[in-house]
C-alpha angles and dihedrals in degrees: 000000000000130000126226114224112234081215113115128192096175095091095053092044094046090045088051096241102109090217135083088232106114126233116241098202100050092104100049090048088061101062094039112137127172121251135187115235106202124180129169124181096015110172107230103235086059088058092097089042092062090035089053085046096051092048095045096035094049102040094152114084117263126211110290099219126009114246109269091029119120103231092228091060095039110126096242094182130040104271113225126190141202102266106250086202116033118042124233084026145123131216127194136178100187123162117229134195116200141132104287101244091061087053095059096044093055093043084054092055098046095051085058103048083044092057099042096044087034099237123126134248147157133184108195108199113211128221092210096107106214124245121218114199087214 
C-alpha cells in the first residue's frame, strides 16, 4: 500500500519561488500597472511627507525597472528637482509601478495634501498593466 503526501510543490514552482512558502504579495502583482507622479511647486518641508505617503501607501512590490530601461540608467529613487516656478519648492515627474488600488489611494491622498499646502500635483494612473519577465 502506498500513501500519497497531501504536500504539493506545483504552486511554488509554478509561482517561481522553489518553496511551498506563499507569497503574500501574488495577488497584488497581478494586478501591477505604471503610473506618472507629477508635482510642480512642492514646498520642501513637505519632501519626507510625500516620501512617507508613497512607502505606506505602495507596500506591494512595483516593477523594478520599466520595460526598455537599462538597468544602469534606471531612476532607482524618486528624483526630485529645484522648482523653476515657485520658490523654496520642489517638482518631480517619476514614474511609478504599483497595484492599482494603492495607486489610487496614494493618488487620493496626494490630491488632498496638494489642495490643502497649494502645490500641484497629479498622479495618472495607466492602464497599461505592467509585465515582469520574471
Amino acid at each position: 500500500m502506498t500513501q500519497q503526501s497531501s504536500c504539493s510543490t506545483t504552486p511554488a514552482l509554478r509561482d517561481g519561488y522553489g518553496t511551498t512558502t506563499p507569497n503574500p504579495f501574488a495577488a497584488a502583482q497581478a494586478d501591477v500597472v505604471y503610473a506618472r507622479l507629477h508635482i510642480i511647486g512642492l514646498p520642501v518641508t513637505l519632501r519626507p511627507v510625500v516620501e512617507s505617503a508613497m512607502a505606506v501607501c505602495l507596500p506591494t512590490p512595483g516593477i523594478a525597472v520599466p520595460p526598455g530601461v537599462d538597468p544602469l540608467t534606471a531612476e532607482w529613487c524618486t528624483r526630485w528637482h529645484r522648482s523653476d516656478t515657485v520658490p523654496r519648492a520642489v517638482d518631480c515627474d517619476q514614474l511609478l509601478s504599483g497595484a492599482r488600488k494603492e495607486l489610487l489611494r496614494l493618488s487620493r491622498l496626494l490630491d488632498g495634501l496638494g489642495s490643502a499646502h497649494e502645490f500641484d500635483v497629479e498622479l495618472t494612473v495607466s492602464d497599461i498593466q505592467s509585465t515582469e519577465d520574471g
